[in-house]
C-alpha positions as CSV (number, residue, x, y, z in Angstrom):
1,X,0.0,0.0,0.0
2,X,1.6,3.4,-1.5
3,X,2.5,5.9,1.9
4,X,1.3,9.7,1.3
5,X,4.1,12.0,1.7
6,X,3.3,14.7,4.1
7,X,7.0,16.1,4.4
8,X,9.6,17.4,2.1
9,X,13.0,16.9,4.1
10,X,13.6,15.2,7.5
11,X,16.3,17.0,8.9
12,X,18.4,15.5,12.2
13,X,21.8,17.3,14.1
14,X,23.6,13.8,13.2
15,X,23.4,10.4,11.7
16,X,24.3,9.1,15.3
17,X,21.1,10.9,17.1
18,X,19.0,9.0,13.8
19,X,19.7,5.6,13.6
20,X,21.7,2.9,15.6
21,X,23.4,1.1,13.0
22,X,24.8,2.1,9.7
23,X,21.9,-0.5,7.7
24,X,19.1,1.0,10.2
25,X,20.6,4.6,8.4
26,X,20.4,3.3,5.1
27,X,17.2,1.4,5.4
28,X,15.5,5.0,6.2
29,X,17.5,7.0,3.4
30,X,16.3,4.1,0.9
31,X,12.9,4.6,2.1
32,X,13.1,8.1,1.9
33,X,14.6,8.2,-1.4
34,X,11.7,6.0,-2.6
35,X,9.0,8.6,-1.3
36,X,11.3,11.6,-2.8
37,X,12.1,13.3,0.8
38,X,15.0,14.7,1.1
39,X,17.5,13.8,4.4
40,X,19.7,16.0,6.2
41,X,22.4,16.0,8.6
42,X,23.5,19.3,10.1
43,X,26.7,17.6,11.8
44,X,27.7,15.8,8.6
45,X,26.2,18.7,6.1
46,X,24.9,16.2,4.0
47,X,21.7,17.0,2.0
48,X,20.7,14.3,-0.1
49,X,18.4,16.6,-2.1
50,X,22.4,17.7,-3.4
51,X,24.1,15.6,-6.2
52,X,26.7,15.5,-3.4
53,X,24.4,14.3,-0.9
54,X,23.3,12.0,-3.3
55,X,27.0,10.6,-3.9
56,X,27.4,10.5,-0.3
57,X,24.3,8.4,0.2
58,X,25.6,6.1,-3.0
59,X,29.1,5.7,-1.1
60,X,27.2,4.8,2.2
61,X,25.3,2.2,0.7
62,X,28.6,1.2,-1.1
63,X,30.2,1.1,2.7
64,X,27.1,-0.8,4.2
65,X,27.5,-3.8,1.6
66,X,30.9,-3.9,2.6
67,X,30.1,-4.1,6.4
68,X,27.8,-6.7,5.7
69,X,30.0,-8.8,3.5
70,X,32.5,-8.4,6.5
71,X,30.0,-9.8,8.8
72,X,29.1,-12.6,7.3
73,X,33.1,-13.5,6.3
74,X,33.8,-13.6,10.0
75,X,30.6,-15.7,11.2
76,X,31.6,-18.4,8.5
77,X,35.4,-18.2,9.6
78,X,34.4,-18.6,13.3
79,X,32.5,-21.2,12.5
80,X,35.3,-22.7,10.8
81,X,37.6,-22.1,13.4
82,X,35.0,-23.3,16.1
83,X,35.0,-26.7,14.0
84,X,38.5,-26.9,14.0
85,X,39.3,-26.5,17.0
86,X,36.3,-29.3,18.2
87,X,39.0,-31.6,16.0
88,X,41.6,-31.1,17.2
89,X,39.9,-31.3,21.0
90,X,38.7,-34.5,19.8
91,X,41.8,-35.6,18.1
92,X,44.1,-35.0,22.1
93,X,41.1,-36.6,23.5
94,X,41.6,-39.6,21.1
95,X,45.0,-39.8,22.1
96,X,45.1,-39.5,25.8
97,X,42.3,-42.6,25.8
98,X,44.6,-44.6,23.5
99,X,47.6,-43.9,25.9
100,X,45.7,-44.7,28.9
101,X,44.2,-48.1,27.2
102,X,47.7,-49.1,26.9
């Protein structure tokens, strides 16, 4: 169901007093983008109404892919590591009963 725009720009002091995390921020500029209102931060003058606000947002949304590429890189390796380690755990545990059968 389409929203009716009743605003023009939302206007904060700074991207920290708006949203928690950097894809809470670009959720809201995406949405805001897709309803044509404009977003600005007074801390970080950043208009996206601007085509430099607009590059900006574009380079956020570049930077928030990255983060969540990052994030998912370091679950699997964890996970990795996590499985490794249960091996070798497994592996001295192996050993020690084999030593103690003899």
């Amino acid at each position: 169901m389409p929203r009716e725009v009743l605003i023009d720009k939302v206007i904060v002091y700074s991207f920290s007093r708006y949203a928690r995390s950097v894809t809470h921020l670009l959720k809201a500029l995406e949405e805001f983008k897709k309803l044509s209102v404009g977003f600005v931060s007074i801390t970080e003058s950043i208009d996206t109404n601007t085509p430099l606000g607009s590059e900006v947002f574009t380079f956020l949304g570049a930077v928030g892919a990255e983060v969540r590429a990052m994030k998912a890189d370091k679950v699997i390796l964890e996970e990795e590591m996590a499985i490794e380690e249960e091996q070798a755990i497994s592996k001295k545990q192996d050993i020690q009963f084999e030593l103690i059968r003899f």
